[in-house]
C-alpha positions in Angstrom: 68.6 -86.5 -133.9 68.2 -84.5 -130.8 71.2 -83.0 -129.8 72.8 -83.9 -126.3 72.8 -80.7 -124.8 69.6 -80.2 -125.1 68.5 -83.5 -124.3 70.0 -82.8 -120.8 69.0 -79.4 -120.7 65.1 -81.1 -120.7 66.1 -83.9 -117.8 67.1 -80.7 -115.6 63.7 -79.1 -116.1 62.0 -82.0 -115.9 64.1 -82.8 -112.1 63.2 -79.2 -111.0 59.2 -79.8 -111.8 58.7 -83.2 -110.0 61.4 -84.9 -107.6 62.1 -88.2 -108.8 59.8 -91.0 -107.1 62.9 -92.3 -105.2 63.7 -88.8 -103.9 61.0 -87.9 -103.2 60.0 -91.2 -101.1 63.1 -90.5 -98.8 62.7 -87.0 -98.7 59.1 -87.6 -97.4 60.8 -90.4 -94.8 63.2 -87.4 -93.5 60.0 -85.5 -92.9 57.9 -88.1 -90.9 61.5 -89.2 -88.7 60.9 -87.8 -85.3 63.9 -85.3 -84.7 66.3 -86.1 -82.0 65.9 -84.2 -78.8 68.0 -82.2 -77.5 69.5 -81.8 -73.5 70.3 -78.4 -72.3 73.5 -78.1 -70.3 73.6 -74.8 -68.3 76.8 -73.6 -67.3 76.1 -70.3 -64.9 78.5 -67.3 -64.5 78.6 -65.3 -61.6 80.7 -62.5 -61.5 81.4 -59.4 -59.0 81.6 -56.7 -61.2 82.1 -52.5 -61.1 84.1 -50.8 -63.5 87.6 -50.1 -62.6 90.2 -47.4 -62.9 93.9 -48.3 -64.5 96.2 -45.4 -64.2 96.3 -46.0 -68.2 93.1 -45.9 -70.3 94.7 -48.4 -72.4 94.7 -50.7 -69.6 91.2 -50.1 -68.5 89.3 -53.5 -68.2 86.4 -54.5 -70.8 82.9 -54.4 -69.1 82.5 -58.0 -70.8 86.2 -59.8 -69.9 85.3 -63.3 -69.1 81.9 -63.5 -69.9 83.5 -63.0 -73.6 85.5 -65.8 -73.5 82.6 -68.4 -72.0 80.5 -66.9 -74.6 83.0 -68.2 -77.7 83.5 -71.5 -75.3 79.7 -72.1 -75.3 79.7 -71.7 -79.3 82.5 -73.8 -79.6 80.8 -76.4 -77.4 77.7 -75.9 -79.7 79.4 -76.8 -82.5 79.9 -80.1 -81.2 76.7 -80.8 -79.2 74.2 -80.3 -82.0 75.5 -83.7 -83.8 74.7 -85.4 -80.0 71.4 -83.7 -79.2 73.3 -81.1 -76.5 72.6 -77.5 -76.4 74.9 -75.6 -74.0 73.4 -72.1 -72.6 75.5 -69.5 -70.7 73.3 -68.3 -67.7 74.8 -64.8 -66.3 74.5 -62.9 -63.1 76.2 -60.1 -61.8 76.6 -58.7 -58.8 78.4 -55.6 -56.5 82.0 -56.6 -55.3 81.1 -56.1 -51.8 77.8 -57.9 -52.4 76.5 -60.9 -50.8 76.5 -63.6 -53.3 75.0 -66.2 -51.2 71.0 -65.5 -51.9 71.6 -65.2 -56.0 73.6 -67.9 -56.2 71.1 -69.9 -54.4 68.6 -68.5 -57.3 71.1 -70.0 -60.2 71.0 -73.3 -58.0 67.5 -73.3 -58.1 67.4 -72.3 -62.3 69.2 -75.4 -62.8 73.1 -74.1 -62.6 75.0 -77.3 -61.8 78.0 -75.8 -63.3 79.4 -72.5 -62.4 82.0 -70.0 -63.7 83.1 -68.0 -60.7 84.6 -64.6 -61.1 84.5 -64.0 -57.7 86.6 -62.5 -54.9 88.3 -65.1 -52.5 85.6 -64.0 -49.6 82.5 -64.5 -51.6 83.6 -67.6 -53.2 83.9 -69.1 -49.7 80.8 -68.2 -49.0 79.2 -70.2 -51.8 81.7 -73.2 -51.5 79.8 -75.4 -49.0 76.2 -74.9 -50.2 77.5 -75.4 -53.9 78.7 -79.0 -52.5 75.9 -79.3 -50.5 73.6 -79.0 -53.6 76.0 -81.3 -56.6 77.0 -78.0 -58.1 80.6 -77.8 -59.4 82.6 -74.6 -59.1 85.0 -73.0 -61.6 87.3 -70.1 -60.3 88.1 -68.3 -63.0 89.0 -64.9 -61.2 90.7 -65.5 -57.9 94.2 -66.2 -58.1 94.6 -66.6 -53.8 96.6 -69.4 -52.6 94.3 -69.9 -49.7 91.6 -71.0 -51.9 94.0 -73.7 -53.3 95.5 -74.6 -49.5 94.3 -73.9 -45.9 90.1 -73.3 -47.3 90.6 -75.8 -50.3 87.1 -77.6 -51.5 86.9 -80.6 -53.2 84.0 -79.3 -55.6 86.3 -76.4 -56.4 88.6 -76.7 -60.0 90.7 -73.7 -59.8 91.5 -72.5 -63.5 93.1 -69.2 -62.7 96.5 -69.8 -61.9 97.6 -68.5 -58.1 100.0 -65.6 -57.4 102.2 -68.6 -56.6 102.2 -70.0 -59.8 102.7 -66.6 -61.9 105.2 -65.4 -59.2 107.5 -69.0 -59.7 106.8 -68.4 -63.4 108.5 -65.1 -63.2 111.2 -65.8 -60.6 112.7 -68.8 -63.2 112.9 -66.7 -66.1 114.8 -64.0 -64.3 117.2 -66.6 -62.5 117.8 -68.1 -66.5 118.6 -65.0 -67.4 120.9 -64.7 -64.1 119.3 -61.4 -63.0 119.5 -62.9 -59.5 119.2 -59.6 -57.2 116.2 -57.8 -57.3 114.5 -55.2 -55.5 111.1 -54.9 -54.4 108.3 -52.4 -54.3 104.8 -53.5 -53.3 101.5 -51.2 -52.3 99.8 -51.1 -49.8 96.4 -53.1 -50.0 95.9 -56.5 -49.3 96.5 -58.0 -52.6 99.4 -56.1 -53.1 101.3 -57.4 -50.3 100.0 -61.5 -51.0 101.6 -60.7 -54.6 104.7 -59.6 -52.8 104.5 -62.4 -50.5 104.6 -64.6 -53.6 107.7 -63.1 -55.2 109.9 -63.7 -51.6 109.0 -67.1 -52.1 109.7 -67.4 -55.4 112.8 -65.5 -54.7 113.7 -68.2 -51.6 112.7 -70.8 -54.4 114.8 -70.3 -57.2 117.6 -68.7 -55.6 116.6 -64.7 -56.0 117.9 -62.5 -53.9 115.7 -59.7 -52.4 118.0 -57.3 -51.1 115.7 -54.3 -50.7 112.3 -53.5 -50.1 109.9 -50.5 -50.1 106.3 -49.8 -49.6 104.4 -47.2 -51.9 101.5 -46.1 -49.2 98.4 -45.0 -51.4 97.0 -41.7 -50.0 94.2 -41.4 -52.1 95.0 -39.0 -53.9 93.7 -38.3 -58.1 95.3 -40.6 -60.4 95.0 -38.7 -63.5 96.1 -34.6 -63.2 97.6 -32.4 -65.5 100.9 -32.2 -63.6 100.5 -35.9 -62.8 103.2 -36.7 -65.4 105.7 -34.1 -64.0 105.2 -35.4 -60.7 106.0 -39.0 -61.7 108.8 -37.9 -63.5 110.0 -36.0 -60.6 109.5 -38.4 -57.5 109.5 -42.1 -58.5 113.2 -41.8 -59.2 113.6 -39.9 -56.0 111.4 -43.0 -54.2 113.8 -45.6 -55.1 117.1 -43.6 -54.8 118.0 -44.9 -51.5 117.4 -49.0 -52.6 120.4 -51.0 -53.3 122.7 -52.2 -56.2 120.2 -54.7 -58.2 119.2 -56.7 -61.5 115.5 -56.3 -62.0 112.9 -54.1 -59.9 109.9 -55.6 -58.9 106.4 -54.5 -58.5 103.6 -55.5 -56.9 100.8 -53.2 -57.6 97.9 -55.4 -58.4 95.8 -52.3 -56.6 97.0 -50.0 -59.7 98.3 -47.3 -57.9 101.6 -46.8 -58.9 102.9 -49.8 -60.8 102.6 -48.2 -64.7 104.6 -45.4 -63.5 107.6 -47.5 -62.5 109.4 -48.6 -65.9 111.6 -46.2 -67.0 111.6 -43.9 -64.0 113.7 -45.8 -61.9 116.8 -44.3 -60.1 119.4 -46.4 -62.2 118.4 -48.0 -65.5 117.1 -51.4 -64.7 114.5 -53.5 -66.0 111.0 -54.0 -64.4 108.8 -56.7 -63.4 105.5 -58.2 -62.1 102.2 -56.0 -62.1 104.5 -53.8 -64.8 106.9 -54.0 -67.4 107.5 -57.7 -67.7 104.0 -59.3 -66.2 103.2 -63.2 -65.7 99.7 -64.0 -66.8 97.6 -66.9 -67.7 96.9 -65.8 -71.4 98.7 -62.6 -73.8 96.4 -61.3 -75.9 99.2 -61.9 -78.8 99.8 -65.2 -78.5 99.8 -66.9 -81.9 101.9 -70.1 -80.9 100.4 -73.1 -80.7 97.5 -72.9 -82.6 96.7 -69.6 -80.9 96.1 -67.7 -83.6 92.9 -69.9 -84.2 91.4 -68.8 -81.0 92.3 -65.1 -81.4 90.6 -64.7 -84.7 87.6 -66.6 -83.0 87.6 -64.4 -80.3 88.2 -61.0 -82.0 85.2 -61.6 -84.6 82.8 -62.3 -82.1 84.0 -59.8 -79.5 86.0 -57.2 -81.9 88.8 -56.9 -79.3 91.5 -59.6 -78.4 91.7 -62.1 -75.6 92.8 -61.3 -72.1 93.8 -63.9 -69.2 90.1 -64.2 -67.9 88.6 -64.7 -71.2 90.7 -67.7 -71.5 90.3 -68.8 -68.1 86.2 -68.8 -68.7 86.7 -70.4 -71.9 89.3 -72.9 -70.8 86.0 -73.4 -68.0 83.4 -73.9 -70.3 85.4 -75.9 -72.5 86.1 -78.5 -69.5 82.1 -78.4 -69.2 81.5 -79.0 -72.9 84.5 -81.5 -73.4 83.5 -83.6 -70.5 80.1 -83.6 -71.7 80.9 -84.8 -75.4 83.1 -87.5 -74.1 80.2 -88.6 -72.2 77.4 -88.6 -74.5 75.0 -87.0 -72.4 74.3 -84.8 -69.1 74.8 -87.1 -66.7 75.9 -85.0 -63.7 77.9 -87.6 -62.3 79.4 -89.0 -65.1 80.7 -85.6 -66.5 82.5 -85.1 -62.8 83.5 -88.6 -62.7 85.2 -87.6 -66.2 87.0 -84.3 -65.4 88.4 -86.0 -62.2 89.4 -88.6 -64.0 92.7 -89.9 -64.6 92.8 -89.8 -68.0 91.3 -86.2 -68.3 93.0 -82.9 -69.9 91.8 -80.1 -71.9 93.6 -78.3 -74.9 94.0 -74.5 -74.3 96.4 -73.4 -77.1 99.4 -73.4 -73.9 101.9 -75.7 -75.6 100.2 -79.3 -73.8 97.4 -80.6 -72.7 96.8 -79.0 -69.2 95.5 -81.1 -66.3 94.2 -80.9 -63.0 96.3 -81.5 -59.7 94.3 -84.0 -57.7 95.8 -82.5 -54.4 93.6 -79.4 -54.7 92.0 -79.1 -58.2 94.5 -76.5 -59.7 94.8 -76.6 -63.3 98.5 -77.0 -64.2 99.2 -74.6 -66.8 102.4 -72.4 -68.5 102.2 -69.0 -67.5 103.3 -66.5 -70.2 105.5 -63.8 -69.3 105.1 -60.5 -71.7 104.8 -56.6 -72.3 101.9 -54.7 -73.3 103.3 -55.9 -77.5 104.1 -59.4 -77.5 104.8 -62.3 -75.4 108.3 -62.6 -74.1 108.8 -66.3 -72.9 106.4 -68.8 -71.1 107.5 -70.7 -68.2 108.3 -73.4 -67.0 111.8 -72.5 -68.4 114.5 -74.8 -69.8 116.5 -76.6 -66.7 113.7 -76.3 -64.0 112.6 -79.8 -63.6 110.3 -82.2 -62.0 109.8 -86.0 -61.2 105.8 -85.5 -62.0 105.3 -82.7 -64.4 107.0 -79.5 -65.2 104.6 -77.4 -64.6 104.5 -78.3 -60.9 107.5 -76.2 -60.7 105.0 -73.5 -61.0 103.0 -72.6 -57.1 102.8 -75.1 -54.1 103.8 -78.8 -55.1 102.0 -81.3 -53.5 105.1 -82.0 -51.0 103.9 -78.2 -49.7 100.2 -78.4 -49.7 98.3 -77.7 -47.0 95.5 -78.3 -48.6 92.9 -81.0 -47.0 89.7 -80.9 -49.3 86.5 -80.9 -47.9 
């Protein structure tokens, strides 16, 4: 008698020389099946781009942030689309920050772009806005966070998914009143953007029930940044700077320029802590947030990109994702129907924030928490506990549609 080891040892060899004829007639069937085709999506990114000096190296700005994060998005949107025939490509164009967007942007309309990631100034995304209506083309801001955009110059093809000063201003202004660090002081530069941040803290401030009760401007002369007796000369003059301010809780700083807002913490006249562009700073994203399923987007993120996530990654991806969400739900790449979806009322996105984030209809702002940390960890995200709101919570955060200004067009 043969034993039965070895009787199964034969069948084996005998399967590996010829397939079985019922294997073999199916695997011959999967052969002749036509495969299914496949629709590309194209989401476009247009970015103004030059590198930038931080008066810290550490705080130096990747050359990729953004495009990183719409690069994992459009993986993660791939992992999906290939069981419904949709392969999503990331198309990217660069330009100057003082450049004239208007003729490449054009170009991307004309590749095909009907979905755009904008990491744009507030000027040049204005300048895009009409003729990206004009041509069915849906814009993303994932860079700008002006309130104009979202108000007085609102479009109705614009979905804002960087949160406003407003919003990370508000987001700040209710942790310190929960705290009950009610008096604060300010200190803003003296560009533009500077001010508008500081413009959004005295509203906040009026809000919540801060009180701002002093104010100084630090005037940028131009002069080096990094010297050797730059750190003696911090040392020396900050506290000297802010010696003549009043009794307070919490300095604040608005230094979105990056002149002299790192130098602020811990230089201050009397021991206080510090706020805003420094020390404690509202953002859309912490690189070390691990709550909520974070952690699953960091790892993600850090082996594709070997660095962790910043605010703009997640805004592009939180973009993308919209895109690639919209489009599963769909089935297709029905232009309409995937804009007919993300304005629709049943729409929201997951972003590893806590909730499901939506869209305010009033202006196409992405409600969101804003995360308030240090250059370690995250400290809190806001909204914070007792701020309510007959809608949704996170309308505590920026203008509330009682406030808008905003009439899309």
């Amino acid at each position: 008698m043969v034993p039965n080891t070895l009787l199964v040892f034969v069948a084996l060899v005998l399967a590996s020389v010829a397939p079985w004829p019922a294997l073999a007639q199916e695997t011959a069937q999967q052969k002749a099946r036509p495969e299914k085709p496949v629709t590309e999506i194209r989401i476009g990114y247009l970015r103004a781009y030059a590198p930038q000096l931080a008066l810290s190296v550490l705080d130096t700005p990747p050359p990729d942030e953004g495009v990183a994060g719409a690069n994992v998005a459009i993986a993660d949107n791939n992992t999906t689309g290939k069981f419904l025939g949709q392969k999503f490509m990331l198309d990217v164009t660069e330009v100057k920050p003082d450049a004239d967007v208007v003729p490449v942007f054009k170009t991307m309309v004309e590749r095909g772009d009907r979905y755009v990631l904008a990491d744009l100034s507030a000027r040049q995304l204005l300048s895009i806005a009409d003729i990206a209506r004009d041509n069915g083309v849906l814009l993303f801001n994932v860079g700008a966070p002006d309130d104009v955009l979202r108000e007085e110059e609102c479009r109705v093809n614009v979905f804002h998914i960087a949160p406003t000063r407003s919003m990370l201003a508000d987001g700040l202004a209710q942790y310190l009143i929960w705290k009950q660090w009610p008096r604060w002081v300010l200190l803003y530069g003296s560009h533009e953007r500077d001010q508008l941040f500081a413009d959004a803290m005295r509203r906040a401030a009026n809000r919540f029930g801060g009180q701002i009760v002093g104010e100084k401007e630090f005037k940028d002369t131009g002069t080096a940044r990094r010297t050797d007796t730059g750190v003696v000369q911090v040392q020396r003059q900050m506290p000297v700077f802010m010696q003549d301010l009043p009794d307070h809780d919490v300095v604040l700083v608005a230094d979105e320029s990056e002149v002299f807002g790192t130098y602020v913490p811990f230089h201050t006249w009397i021991p206080r802590p510090v706020a805003g562009t420094a020390g404690l700073v509202p953002s859309a994203w912490h690189p070390a947030s691990e709550q909520w399923g974070g952690s699953q987007i960091q790892n993600r993120f850090a082996k594709a990109n070997g660095r962790r996530m910043l605010s703009k990654d997640m805004s592009a991806w939180t973009a993308a994702r919209i895109v690639g969400d919209a489009a599963t739900r769909t089935r297709g790449a029905d232009e309409k129907q995937i804009e007919a979806f993300i304005r629709g009322d049943d729409f929201s996105i997951a972003a590893f924030k806590g909730q499901k984030l939506t869209f305010r209809k009033w202006n196409w702002q992405l409600r969101q928490p804003i995360f308030l940390g240090d250059g370690r960890s995250v400290v809190t995200t806001s909204p914070q506990e007792g701020f309510l709101h007959q809608v949704s919570e996170l309308d505590t955060l920026g203008v509330d549609q009682p406030e808008t200004k905003c009439v899309l067009k």
